[in-house]
N, C-alpha and C positions, 0 to 999 in steps of 0.2 A: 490507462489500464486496459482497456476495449479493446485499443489496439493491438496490444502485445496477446490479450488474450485469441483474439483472430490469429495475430499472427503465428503464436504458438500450435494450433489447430491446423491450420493451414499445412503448417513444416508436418503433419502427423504425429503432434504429440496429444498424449491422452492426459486430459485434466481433470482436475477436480478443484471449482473454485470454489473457495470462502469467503464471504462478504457480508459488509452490516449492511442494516435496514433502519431507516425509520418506520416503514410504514409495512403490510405484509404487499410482494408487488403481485399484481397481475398474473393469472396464468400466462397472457400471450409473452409478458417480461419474462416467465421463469423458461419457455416456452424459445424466447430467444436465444438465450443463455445455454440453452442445452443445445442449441446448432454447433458450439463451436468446445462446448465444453462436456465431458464424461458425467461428469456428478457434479450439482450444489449445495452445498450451505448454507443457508442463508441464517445469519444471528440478528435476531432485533434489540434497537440501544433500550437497556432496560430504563422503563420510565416509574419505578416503585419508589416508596420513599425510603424502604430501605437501601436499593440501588443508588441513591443518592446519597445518602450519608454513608455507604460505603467508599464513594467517587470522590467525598470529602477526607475524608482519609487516606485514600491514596494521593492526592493532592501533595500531601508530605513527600511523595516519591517519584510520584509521574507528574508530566505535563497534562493539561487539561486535557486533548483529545487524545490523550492514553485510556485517562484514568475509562473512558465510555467504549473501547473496546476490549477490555482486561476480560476471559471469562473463565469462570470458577465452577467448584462443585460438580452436579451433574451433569451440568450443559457442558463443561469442558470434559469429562469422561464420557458424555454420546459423539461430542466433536473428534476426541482423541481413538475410540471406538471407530468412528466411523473414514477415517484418518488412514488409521490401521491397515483396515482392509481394504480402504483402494493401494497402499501399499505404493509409495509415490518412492522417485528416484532422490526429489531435489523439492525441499521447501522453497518454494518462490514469495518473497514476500513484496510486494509492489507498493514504495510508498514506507513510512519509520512509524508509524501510527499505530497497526495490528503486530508491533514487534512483541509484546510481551506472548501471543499465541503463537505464532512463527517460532519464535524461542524455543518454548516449552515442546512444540512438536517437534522441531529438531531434536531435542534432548531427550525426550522419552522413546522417539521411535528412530532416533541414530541415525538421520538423515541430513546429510548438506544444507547448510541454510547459505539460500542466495539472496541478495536484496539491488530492489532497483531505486536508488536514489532519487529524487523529484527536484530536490535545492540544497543546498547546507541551512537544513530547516534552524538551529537556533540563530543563524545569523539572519535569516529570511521573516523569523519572529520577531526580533528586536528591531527591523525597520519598523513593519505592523504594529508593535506596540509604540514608537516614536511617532507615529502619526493618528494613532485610536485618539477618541476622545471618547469623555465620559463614561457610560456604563462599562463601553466596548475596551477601553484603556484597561480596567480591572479584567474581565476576557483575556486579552494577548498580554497580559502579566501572568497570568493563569496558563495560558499557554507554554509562556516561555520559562516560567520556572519547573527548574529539573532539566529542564531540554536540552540543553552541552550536554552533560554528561549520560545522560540516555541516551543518545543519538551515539557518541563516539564508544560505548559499549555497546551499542547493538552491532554495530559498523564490525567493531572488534571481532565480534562474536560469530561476524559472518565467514562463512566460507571465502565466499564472494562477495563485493558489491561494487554495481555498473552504474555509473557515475554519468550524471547530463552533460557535461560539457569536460571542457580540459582545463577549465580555470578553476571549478569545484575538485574534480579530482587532484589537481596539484595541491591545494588546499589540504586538504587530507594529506596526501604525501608530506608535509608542511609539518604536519603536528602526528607522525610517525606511522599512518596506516600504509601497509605496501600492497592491501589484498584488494586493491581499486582499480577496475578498469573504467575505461571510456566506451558510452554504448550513445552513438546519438541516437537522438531522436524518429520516430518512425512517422512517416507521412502516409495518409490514406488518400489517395484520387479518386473524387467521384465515380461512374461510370463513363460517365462523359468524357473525364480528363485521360481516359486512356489511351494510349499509344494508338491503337487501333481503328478508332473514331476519329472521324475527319476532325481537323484542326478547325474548321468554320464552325463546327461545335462545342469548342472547349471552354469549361466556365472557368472561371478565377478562385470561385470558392473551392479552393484547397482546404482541408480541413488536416491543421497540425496538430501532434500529440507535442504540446507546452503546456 
C-alpha cells in the first residue's frame, strides 16, 4: 500500500489517505505520510466493550477483520464530511477489508469505487484456517465466514478492480466478473539499486510489494 501510495504522489496525484490505527502514531509517522499524501485519516480500532459486542453482531454478516473496520454514527459523518470536501475523483480502496467505508463513500458522494486486489482472500483464508490450530483455528473460521460472498459483492460493486496476478484475475472471470484488470506488482529499489550508481554498489535487498 506504501508503495502505490508514493507511487501515486509521485505521478502528481493529490490524495487523501484513510487508514486504521491501533495505536495513535507518531508526529514524525503522520509527519511522513503527508510527504507523499494531501490529507489524513487516521481511524483507531475501537477497543470499547460496546465496540465489541457490536463486532459480535456483525459477525452474523461480515468476516472478522470487517467486522473492526465498519465505522458508524458520528465518526462516519466527520469522515464522510471530511471526504466531501477534499472532493476526490476515484475511491481507491487498497486491500477488501475497509470495503464496507469505501462503499458507502462511493455511494453517498457518487464517486468511482476502484479496488486493488491483494489474493482471492476467501480462498487464501481457507488455507489459514486448514493449517490454524487451536485458539487461532476459531480466528480464521471467523475470518472466513462471510468472506465468498462479501468479497465477490464488493468486487461487483466495483467500478474497477486490479488484480495481482493473471491466474487470480481469470479466476474471477471464471465465476462471471468482467470489470478485472491485471496490475502487477510494483518494485521499490533502494537508492543504491538504481540505474545510476555504479553496479560494484548494488544491494540485493530489493524490497517487493507481495
Amino acid at each position: 500500500m506504501w508503495r502505490r501510495i508514493k507511487a501515486f504522489s509521485n505521478l502528481g496525484t493529490e490524495l487523501q489517505v484513510i487508514c486504521w490505527c491501533s495505536h495513535t502514531p507518531k508526529p514524525e509517522e503522520v509527519m511522513e505520510i503527508r510527504k507523499y499524501a494531501k490529507q489524513v485519516f487516521l481511524i483507531k480500532f475501537p477497543k470499547t466493550l460496546g465496540s465489541f459486542i457490536r463486532r459480535i453482531i456483525d459477525l452474523l454478516k461480515y468476516p472478522l477483520e470487517v467486522t473492526s473496520r465498519i465505522v458508524r454514527g458520528k465518526e462516519f459523518k466527520l469522515l464522510l464530511s471530511d471526504v466531501a470536501a477534499f472532493n476526490p475523483d476515484v475511491i481507491f480502496l487498497d486491500g477488501i477489508h475497509g470495503g464496507e467505508v469505501a462503499n458507502q463513500l462511493s455511494q453517498h458522494l457518487n464517486r468511482l469505487l476502484v479496488i486493488r486486489s491483494h489474493n482471492i482472500e476467501h480462498l487464501y483464508y481457507k488455507r489459514k484456517l486448514a493449517s490454524a490450530k487451536g485458539l487461532n483455528k476459531l480466528k480464521r473460521y471467523l475470518s472466513l465466514s462471510n468472506l465468498a460472498k462479501y468479497e465477490i459483492n464488493l468486487l461487483k460493486k466495483s467500478t474497477l478492480f486490479y488484480d495481482i496476478s493473471l491466474d487470480d484475475l481469470n479466476f474471477w472471470r471464471s465465476q462471471g466478473l468482467t470489470n478485472g484488470r491485471y496490475l502487477a506488482p510494483l518494485i521499490e529499489f533502494p537508492e543504491e539499486n538504481r540505474p545510476e550508481i555504479s553496479r560494484a554498489k548494488l544491494s540485493t535487498n530489493s524490497v517487493y510489494d507481495i
